[in-house]
C-alpha positions in Angstrom: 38.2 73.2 160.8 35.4 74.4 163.0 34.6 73.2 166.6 32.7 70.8 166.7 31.5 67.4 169.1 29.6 64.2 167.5 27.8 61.6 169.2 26.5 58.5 168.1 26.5 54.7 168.9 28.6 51.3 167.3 28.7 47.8 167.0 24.8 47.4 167.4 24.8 50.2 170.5 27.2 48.3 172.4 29.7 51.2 171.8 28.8 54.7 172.6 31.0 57.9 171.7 31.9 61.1 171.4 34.4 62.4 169.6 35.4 66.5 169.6 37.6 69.5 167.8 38.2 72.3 170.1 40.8 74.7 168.9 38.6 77.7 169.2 37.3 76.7 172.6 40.7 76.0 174.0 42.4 79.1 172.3 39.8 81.0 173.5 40.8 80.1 177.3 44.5 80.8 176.1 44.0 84.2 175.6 41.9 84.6 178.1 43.9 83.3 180.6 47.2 84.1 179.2 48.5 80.7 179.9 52.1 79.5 179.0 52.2 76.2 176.5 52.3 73.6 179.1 49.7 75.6 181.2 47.5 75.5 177.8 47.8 71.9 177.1 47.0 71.4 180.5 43.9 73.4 180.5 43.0 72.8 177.0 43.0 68.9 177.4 40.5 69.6 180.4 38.5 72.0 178.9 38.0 69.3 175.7 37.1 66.5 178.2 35.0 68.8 180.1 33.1 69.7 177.3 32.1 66.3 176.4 31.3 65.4 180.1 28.4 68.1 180.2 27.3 66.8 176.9 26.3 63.8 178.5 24.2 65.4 181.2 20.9 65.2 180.5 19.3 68.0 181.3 19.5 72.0 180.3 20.4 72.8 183.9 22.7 70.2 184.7 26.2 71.3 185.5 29.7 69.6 185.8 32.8 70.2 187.7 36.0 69.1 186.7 38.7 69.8 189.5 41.8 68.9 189.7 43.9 69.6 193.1 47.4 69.2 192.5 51.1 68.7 194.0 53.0 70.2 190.8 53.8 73.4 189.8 50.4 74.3 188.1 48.6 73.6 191.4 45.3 73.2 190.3 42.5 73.3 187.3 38.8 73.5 187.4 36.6 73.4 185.0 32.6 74.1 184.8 30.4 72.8 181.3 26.6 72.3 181.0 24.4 70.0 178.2 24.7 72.8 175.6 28.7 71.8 175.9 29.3 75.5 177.0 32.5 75.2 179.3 35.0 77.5 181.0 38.1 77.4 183.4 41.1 78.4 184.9 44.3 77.3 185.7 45.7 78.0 189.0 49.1 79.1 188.1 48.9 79.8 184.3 52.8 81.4 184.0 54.3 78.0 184.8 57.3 77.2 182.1 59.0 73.6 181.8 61.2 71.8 179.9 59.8 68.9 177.3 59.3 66.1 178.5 61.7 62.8 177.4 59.8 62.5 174.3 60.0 66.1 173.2 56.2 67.1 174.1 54.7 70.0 176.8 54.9 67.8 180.0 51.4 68.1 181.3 52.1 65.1 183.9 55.1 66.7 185.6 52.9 70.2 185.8 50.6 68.6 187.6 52.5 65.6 189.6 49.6 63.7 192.2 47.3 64.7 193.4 43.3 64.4 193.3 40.7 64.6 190.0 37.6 65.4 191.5 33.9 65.3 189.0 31.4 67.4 190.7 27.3 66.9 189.2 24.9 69.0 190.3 21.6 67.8 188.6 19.0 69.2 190.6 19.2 67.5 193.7 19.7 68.6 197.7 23.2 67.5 197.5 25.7 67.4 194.2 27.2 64.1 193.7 30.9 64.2 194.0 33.7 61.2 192.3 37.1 61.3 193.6 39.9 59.2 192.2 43.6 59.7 192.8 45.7 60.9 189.4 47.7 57.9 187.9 50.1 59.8 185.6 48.9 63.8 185.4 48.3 63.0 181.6 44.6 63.6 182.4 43.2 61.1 179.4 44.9 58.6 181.6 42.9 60.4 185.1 39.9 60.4 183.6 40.0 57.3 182.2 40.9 55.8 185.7 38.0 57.7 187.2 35.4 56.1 185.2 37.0 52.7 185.6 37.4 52.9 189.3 34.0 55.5 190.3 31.5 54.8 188.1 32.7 51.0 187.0 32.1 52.3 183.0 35.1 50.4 181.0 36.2 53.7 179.1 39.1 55.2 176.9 39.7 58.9 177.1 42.0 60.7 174.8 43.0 64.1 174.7 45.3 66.2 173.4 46.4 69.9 172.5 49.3 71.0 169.5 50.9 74.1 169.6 51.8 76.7 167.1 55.3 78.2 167.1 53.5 80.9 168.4 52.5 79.6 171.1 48.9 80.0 169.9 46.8 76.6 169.8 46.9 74.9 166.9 44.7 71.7 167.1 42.7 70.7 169.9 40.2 68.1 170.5 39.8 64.6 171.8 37.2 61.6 172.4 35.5 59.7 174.9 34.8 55.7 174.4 32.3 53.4 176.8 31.2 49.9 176.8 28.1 49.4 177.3 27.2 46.7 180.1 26.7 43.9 177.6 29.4 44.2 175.5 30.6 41.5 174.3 34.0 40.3 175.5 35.0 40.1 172.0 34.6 43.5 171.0 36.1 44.7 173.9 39.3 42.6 173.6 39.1 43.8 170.0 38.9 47.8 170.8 41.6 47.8 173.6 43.9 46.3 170.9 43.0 48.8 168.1 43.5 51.5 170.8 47.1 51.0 171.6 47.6 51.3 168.2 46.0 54.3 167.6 47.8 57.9 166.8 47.3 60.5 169.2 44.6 62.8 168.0 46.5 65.9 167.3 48.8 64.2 165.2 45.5 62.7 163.0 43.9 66.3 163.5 47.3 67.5 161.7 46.8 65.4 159.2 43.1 67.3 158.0 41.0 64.6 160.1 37.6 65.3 161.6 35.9 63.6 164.2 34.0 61.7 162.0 36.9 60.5 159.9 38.2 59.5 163.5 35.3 57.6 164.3 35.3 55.6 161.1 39.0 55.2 161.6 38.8 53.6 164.9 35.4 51.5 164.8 36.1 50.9 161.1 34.0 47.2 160.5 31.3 47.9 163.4 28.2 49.7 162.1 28.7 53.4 162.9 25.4 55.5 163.6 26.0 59.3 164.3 23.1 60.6 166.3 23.7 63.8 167.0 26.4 66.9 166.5 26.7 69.8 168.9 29.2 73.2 169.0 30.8 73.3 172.0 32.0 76.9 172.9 33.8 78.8 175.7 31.4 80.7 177.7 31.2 82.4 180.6 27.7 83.1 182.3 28.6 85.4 185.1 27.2 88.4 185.3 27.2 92.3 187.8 23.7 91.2 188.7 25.0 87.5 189.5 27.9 89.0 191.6 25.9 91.2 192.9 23.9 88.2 194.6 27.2 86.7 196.0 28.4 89.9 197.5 24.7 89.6 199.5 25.1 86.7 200.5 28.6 87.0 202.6 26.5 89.3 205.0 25.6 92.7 206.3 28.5 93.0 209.0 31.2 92.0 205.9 29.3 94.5 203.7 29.3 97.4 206.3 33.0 96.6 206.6 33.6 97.4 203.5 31.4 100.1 203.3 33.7 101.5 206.3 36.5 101.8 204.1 34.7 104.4 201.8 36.3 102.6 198.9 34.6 100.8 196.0 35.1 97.3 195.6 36.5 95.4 192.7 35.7 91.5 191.7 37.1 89.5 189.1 36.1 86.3 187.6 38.2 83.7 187.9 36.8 81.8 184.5 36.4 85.3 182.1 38.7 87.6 183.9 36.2 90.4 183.8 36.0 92.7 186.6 32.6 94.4 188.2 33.4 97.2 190.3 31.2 98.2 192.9 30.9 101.4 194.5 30.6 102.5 198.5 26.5 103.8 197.0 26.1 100.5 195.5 26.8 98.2 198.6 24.7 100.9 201.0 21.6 99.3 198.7 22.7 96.0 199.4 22.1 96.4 203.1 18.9 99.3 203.0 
């Protein structure tokens, strides 16, 4: 199955939705980061919900910030997307190995333990708007869930999820994001909290040869169902020697002759691709001519 996102609206538009596969993406952050299972469930559930977060941004150059600041052993995650559903991220501490949890799964909620889930939107303005909300189990469905109940007052069911190979390679990814619109009837939201606790997780319906669509139909199945759009989301990574270039610039001519002093070029990495620019002592001389 390929990656892919849907969109789309139910029970006469007062459900909206989005509904994603991810294995690429999230496989592609695996290797890229080299991240042990529960460090790639982690990561992968956040990449999946990040995706889907810029997707709702309405504008080309909007961009997203998922951050999560954390007390466990993992740290910390962030994770950047855009409209286009391009995303990338990192994991603080991508080695991290633990036991299963009680119920036999990676536990993502004991990598991460409390801590804070911040949602950083930068769409144009002076300032970026920052939401904050405390994690309530580490699960990160569950966080994000919470944030949009208790930031942005939008009644909303996250789910997310990430299967392994044997391997240790990912083999499903993918997840969905539900919201009421603000006049829902009481009815219909009563009935979808219902049909959601009884609702498999999706890596176990992914397992099963299900698409988003056939998850869609699963869950609203009796509402009218409209599909308005479908989108690729993809791992990608914009940055660029020209781009780090800029940021080396702007730390400063007294940081740059420092360096300069050392008669040693420079390396950077990036945090999101792991690609490295070097610079050498020639190069940062132009920076300050």
């Amino acid at each position: 199955m390929k990656d892919i996102m849907i969109r789309g609206t139910a029970a006469e538009n007062q459900v909206r939705f989005f509904c994603a596969y991810t294995r690429k993406v999230v496989e592609s952050g695996r290797m890229i980061h080299n991240t042990s299972p529960v460090a790639t469930a982690a990561l992968g559930r956040l990449l999946t919900a990040g995706a889907i977060m810029g997707s709702m941004c309405k504008n080309d150059s909007d961009l997203l910030t998922l951050q999560i600041q954390c007390s466990g052993p993992i740290s910390g995650l962030t994770v950047t997307s855009n409209a286009k559903a391009e995303v990338k991220g990192y994991v603080n501490r991508p080695d991290v190995i633990l036991p299963p949890s009680p119920a036999g799964k990676l536990d993502v909620g004991k990598a991460l333990g409390s801590g804070v889930l911040s949602v950083i939107k930068d769409i144009g303005l002076r300032e970026p708007y920052v939401g904050q909300s405390d994690l309530v189990s580490g699960e990160i469905a569950e966080d994000l869930t919470y944030y949009f109940a208790a930031s942005e007052q939008i009644p909303t069911s996250v789910a997310l999820g990430v299967l392994m190979e044997k391997n240790n390679t990912v083999k499903h990814a993918g997840g969905f994001i539900i919201q009421m619109m603000p006049f829902a009837e009481e009815s219909l939201i009563s009935d979808l909290e219902n049909r959601l606790k009884d609702f498999s997780s999706v890596t176990s319906l992914m397992d099963k040869g299900m698409t988003p669509v056939d998850m869609i139909n699963r869950l609203l199945e009796g509402y009218d169902i409209t599909i308005n759009s479908s989108i690729t989301p993809s791992y990608h990574c914009n940055c660029s020697k020209e781009r780090v270039h800029k940021a080396i610039m702007s730390i400063g001519k007294r940081e740059i002759e420092e360096m300069i002093a050392d008669k040693k070029p420079i390396e950077v990495n990036c945090q999101f691709c792991n690609k490295h620019y070097i610079f050498e002592t020639a190069e940062l001389k132009n920076m300050i001519s």
